[in-house]
C-alpha positions as CSV (number, residue, x, y, z in Angstrom):
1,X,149.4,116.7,156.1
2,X,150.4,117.2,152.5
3,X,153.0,119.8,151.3
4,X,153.1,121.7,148.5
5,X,156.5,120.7,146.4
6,X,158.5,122.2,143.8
7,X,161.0,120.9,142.1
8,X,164.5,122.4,142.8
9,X,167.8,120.8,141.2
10,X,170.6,123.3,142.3
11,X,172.5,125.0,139.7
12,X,175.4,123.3,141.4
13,X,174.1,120.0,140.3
14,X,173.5,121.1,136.9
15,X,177.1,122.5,136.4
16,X,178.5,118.7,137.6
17,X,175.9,116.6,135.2
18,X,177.5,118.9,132.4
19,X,181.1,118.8,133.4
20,X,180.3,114.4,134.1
21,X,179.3,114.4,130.6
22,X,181.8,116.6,128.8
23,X,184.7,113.6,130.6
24,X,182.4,110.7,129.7
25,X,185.3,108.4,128.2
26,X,183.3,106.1,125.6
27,X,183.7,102.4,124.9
28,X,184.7,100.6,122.0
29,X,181.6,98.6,119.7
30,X,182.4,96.3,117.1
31,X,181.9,97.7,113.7
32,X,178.2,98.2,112.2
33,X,176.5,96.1,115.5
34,X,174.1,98.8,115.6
35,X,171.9,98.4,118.9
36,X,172.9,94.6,118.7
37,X,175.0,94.3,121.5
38,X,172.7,97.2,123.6
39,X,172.7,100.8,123.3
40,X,174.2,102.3,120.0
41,X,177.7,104.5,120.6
42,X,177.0,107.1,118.3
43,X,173.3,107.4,119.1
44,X,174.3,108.0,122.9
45,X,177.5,110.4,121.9
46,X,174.8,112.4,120.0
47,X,172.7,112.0,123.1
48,X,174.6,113.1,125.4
49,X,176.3,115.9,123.6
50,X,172.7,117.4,123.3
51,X,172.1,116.7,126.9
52,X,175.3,118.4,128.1
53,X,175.1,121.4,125.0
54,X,171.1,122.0,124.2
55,X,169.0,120.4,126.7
56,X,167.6,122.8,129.2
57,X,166.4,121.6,132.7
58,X,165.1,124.7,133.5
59,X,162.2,124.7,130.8
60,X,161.4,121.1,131.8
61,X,161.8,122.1,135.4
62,X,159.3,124.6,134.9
63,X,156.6,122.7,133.1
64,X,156.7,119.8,135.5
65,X,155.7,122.3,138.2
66,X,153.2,123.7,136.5
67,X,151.3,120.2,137.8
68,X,150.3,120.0,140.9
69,X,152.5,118.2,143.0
70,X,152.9,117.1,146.8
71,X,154.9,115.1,149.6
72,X,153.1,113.8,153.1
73,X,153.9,111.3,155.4
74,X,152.1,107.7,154.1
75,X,152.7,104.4,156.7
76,X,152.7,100.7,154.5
77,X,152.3,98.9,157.4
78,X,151.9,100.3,160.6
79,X,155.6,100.3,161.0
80,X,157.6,102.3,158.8
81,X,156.5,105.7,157.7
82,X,157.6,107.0,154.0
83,X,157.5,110.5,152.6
84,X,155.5,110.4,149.1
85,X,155.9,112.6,146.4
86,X,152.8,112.9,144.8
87,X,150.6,114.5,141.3
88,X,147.6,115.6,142.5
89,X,145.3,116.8,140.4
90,X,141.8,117.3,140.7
91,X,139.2,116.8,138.4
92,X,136.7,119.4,136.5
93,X,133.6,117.6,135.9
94,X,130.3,116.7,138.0
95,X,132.0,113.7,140.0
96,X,135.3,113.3,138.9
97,X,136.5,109.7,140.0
98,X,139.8,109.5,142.0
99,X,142.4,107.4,140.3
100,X,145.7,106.4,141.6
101,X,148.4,106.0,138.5
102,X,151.4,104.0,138.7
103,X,154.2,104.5,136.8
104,X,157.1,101.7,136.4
105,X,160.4,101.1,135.2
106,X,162.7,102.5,134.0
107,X,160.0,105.3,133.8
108,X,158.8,107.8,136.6
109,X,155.7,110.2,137.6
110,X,156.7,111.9,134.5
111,X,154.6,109.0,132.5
112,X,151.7,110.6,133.6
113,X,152.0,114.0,131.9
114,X,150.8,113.2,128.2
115,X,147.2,111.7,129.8
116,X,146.7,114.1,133.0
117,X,144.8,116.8,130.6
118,X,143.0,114.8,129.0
119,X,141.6,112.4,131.7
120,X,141.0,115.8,134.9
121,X,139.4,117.7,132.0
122,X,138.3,115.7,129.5
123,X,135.7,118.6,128.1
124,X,138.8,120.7,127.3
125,X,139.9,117.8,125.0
126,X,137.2,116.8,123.3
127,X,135.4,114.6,125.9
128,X,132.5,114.3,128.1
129,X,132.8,115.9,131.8
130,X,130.9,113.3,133.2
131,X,134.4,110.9,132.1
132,X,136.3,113.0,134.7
133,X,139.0,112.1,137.1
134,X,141.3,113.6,140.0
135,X,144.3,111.8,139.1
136,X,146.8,111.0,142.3
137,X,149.8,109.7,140.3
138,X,152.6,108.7,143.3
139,X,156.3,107.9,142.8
140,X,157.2,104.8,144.1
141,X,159.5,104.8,147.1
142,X,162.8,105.4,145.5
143,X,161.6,106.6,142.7
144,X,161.3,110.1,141.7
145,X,161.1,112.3,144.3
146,X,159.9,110.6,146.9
147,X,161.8,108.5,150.3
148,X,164.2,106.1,149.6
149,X,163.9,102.9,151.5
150,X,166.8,102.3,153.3
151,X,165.4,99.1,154.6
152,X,164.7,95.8,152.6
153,X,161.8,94.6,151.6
154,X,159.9,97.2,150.0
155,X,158.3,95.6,147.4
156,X,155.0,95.6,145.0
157,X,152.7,94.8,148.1
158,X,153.5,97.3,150.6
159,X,153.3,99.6,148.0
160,X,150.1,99.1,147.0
161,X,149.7,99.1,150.8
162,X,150.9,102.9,150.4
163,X,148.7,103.7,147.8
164,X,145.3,102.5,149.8
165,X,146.5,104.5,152.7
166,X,147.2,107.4,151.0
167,X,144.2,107.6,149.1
168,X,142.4,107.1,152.2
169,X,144.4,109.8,153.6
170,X,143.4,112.2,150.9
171,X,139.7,111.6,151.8
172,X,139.0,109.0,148.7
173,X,135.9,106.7,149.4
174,X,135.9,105.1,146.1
175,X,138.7,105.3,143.8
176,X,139.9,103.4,140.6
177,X,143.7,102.2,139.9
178,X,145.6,101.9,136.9
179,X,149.1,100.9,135.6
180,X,151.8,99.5,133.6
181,X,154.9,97.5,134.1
182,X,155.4,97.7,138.2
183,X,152.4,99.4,138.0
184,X,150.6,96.8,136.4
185,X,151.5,94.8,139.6
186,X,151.3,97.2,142.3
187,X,147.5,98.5,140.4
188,X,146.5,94.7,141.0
189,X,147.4,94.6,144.3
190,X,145.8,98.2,145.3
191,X,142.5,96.3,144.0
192,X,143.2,93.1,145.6
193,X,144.0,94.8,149.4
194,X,141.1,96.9,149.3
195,X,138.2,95.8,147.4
196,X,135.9,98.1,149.9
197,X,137.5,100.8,148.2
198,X,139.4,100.3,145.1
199,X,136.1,99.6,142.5
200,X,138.6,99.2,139.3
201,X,142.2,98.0,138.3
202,X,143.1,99.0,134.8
203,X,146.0,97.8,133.7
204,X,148.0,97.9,130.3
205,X,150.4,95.3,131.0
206,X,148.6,91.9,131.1
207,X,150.2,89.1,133.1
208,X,149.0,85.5,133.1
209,X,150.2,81.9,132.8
210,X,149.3,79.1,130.5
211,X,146.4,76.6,132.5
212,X,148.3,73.8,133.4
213,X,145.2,71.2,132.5
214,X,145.7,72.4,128.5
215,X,147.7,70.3,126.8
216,X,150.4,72.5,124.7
217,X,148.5,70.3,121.4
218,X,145.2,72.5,122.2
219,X,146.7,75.6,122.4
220,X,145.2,78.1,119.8
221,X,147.0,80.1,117.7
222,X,147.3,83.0,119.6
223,X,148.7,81.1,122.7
224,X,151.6,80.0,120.7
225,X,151.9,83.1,119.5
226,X,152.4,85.1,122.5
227,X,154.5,81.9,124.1
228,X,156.7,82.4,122.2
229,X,157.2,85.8,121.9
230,X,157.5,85.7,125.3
231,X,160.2,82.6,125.2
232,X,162.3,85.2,123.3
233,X,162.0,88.0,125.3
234,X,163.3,85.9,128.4
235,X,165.9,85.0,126.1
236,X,167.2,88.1,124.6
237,X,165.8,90.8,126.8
238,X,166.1,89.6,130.3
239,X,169.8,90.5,131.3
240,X,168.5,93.6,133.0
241,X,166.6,91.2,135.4
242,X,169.0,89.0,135.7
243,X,171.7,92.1,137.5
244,X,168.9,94.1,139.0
245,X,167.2,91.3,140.6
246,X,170.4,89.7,142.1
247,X,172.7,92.1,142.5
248,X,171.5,96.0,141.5
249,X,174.1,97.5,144.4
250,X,177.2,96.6,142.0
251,X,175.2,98.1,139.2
252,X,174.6,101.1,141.0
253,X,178.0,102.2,141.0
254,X,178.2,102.8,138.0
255,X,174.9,104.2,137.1
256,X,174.8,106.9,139.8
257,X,178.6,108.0,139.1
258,X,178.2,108.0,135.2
259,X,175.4,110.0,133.8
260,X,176.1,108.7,130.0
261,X,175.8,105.3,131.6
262,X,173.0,105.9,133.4
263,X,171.6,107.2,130.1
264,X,172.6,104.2,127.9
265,X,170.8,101.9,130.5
266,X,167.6,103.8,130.5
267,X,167.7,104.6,126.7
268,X,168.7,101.0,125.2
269,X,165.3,100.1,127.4
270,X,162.8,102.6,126.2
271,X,163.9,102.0,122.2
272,X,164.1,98.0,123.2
273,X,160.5,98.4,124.4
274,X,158.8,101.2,122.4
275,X,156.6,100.5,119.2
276,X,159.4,102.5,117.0
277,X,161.0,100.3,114.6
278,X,164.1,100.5,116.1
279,X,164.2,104.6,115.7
280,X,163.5,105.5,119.1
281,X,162.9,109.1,118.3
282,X,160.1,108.0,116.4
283,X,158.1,108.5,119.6
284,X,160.4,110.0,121.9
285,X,161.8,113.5,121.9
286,X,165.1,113.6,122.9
287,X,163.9,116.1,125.7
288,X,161.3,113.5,126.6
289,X,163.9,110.5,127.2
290,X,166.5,112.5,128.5
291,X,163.8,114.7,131.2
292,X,162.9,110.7,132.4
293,X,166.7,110.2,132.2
294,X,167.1,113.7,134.5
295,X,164.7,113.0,137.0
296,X,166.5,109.5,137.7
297,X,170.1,111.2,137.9
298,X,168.8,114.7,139.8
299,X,166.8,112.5,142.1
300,X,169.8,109.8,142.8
301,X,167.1,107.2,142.4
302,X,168.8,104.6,139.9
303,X,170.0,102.4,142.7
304,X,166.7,102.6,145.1
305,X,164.8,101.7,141.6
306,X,166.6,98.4,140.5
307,X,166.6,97.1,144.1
308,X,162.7,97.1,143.4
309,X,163.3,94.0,140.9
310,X,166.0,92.4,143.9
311,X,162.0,92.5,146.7
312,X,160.5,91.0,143.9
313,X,162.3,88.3,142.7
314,X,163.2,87.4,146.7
315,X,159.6,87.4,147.5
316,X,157.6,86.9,144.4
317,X,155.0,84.9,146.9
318,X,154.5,87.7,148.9
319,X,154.0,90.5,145.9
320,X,152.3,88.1,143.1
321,X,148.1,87.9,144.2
322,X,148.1,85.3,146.1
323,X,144.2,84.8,144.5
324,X,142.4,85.7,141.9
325,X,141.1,89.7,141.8
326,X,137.6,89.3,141.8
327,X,137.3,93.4,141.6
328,X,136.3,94.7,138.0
329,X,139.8,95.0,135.7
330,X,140.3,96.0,131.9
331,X,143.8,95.2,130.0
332,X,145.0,97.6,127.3
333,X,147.2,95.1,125.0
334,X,149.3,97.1,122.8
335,X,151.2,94.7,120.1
336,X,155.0,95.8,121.0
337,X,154.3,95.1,124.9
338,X,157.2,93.2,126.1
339,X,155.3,90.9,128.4
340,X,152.0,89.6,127.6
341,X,149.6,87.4,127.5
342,X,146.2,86.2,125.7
343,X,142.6,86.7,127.7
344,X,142.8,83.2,128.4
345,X,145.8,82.7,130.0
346,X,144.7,86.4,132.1
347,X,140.9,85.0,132.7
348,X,141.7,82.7,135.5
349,X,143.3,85.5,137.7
350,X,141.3,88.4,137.2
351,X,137.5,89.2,136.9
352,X,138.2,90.6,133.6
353,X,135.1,93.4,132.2
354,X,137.1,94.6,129.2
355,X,139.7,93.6,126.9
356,X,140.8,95.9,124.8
357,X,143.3,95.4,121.8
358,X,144.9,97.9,119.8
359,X,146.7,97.8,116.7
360,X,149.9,100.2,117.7
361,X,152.1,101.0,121.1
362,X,154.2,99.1,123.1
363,X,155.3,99.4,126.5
364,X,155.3,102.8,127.4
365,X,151.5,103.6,126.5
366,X,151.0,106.3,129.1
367,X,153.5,108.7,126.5
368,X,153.5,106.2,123.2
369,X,149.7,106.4,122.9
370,X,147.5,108.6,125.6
371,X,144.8,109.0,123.5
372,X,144.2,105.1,123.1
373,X,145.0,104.4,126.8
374,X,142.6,107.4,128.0
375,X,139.6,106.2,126.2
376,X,139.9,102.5,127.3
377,X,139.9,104.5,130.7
378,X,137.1,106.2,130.4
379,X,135.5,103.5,128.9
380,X,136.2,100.7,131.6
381,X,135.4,103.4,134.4
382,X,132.3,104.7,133.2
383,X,129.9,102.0,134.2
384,X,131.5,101.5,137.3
385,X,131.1,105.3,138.6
């Protein structure tokens, strides 16, 4: 049965993130590098010093549990129970459509909050009623707040395993599914593993491979385009994989000991990723990155969260589709996403019912740009209601 939860970091706790901070001893950085050799020194000094001197838990303490939130008992395969922490909130319109949000990395439930309002009550910002949803946004095992697996093998699959039980759980007929990075994956698979069910997977991360009966001479400009963007990012950007998919329990030690390194991982990532010129605080608050940050160092989830990229990279046969999802999906491109690809790399794999391109956002669209990412919501759920 679901339980009501609260969120409750200790005081305790808070005393020893402050007192880790205040004995963080910095590295050196080669003169004028900027963010070129990762995250910036005296961007996360002044980080830091705000989250050890100005930041205030409490207050963001107290707004996440103004949203509803809950734990129960969820089994991914028959075999091993987990304990989910859960948002859970219901809808206020005639039929308000269940939809199960997942959030990815290195982000948390806390991507949900900027689009909750506006997609439960849509009448209260502007919108129709009849657009309404009960939103059921889960953290991932080791994630958050919820178990962390102390067994191998938990992967994109058997979480979206978790998801269709837990929606069934909670009483959900019909429901819709949407997500971004891991969620992108894990929204597929929720739509691939129960198609009785699951009547919708949109997603704001498309993923999808060049046809290997097109020459690269008949590729249009837009294929070359995103190939390689795409060629650079595995380049440049990759090293994160690279560690986390190999090897994350060296990383760990580090991250979960040091909170300004925990920070720096987490931070270089969201600027990296973000559609903000390289001034992250363009569209993060520092109290938005370093809540995310919190939740991650509170919740002792950094570790449990990078061994996510070691299931998949071992068993990408088992948590790719192994077919293509013949259940209605909608993409959300934003231009600063970090992995993408055009409709007709995406059309092969997916039944694909909208395609929707915008002109700003990046990876993070949830918090970037809720506004764009609600309506193409609402707009690829409402003839499927």
């Amino acid at each position: 049965m679901p339980e009501p939860f609260k969120i409750e970091v200790s005081d305790t706790d808070i005393r020893d993130l402050k007192r880790r901070l205040a004995q963080t001893r910095w590295p050196s950085e080669v003169s004028d590098s900027g963010w070129q050799y990762g995250s910036n020194l005296a961007y996360m000094q002044e980080l830091c010093d705000y989250w050890r001197t100005e930041y205030d838990w409490r207050v963001q303490e107290t707004y996440l549990n103004r949203i509803p939130q809950f734990t129960t008992q969820v089994s991914a395969d028959g075999v091993e129970d987990y304990t989910v922490h859960y948002v859970h909130q219901e809808g206020n319109g005639p039929n308000p459509l269940p939809l199960v949000f997942t959030h990815g990395w290195p982000g948390t439930f806390y991507e949900v909050v900027k689009i909750l309002g506006p997609l439960t009550d849509p009448a209260a910002h502007g919108g129709d009623p009849a657009d309404a949803f009960t939103v059921v946004a889960p953290s991932i095992p080791g994630y958050g707040f919820s178990q962390i697996p102390t067994s191998g093998g938990f992967g994109q699959k058997r979480t979206a395993l978790l998801w269709n039980t837990l929606m069934a759980q909670l009483g959900y007929e019909q429901y819709g599914a949407q997500g971004g990075d891991w969620g992108a994956i894990v929204t597929a698979q929720v739509a691939y593993q129960d198609p009785d069910h699951c009547i919708g997977a949109q997603i704001n991360m498309p993923i999808g491979r060049p046809p290997e009966d097109k020459p690269q001479e008949e590729w249009t400009d837009r294929e070359r385009e995103v190939a390689a963007q795409m060629a650079h990012w595995q380049a440049q950007e990759t090293g994160y994989q690279a560690i986390q998919g190999t090897k994350p329990q060296t990383l760990a030690y580090g991250l979960t000991d040091s909170p300004a390194g925990l920070a720096a991982w987490i931070t270089e990532k969201w600027r990296s990723w973000s559609d903000c010129d390289g001034d992250i605080e363009k569209r993060f608050t520092k109290d938005e990155i370093l809540t995310n940050i919190s939740i991650y160092w509170f919740g002792q989830t950094i570790n449990s969260s990078t061994r996510y990229y070691y299931e998949m990279r071992q068993n990408q046969a088992e948590n790719f589709l192994p077919g293509r999802l013949e259940t209605p999906t909608g993409f959300s491109i934003f231009p600063k996403e970090i992995i993408t690809a055009p409709r007709s790399w995406c059309e092969p794999g997916y039944n694909i019912t909208q395609w929707s391109e915008h002109d700003k956002g990046g990876h993070f669209a949830a918090l970037e740009e809720p506004d764009l990412l609600v309506q193409d919501i609402r707009d690829f759920f409402r003839p499927l209601r």
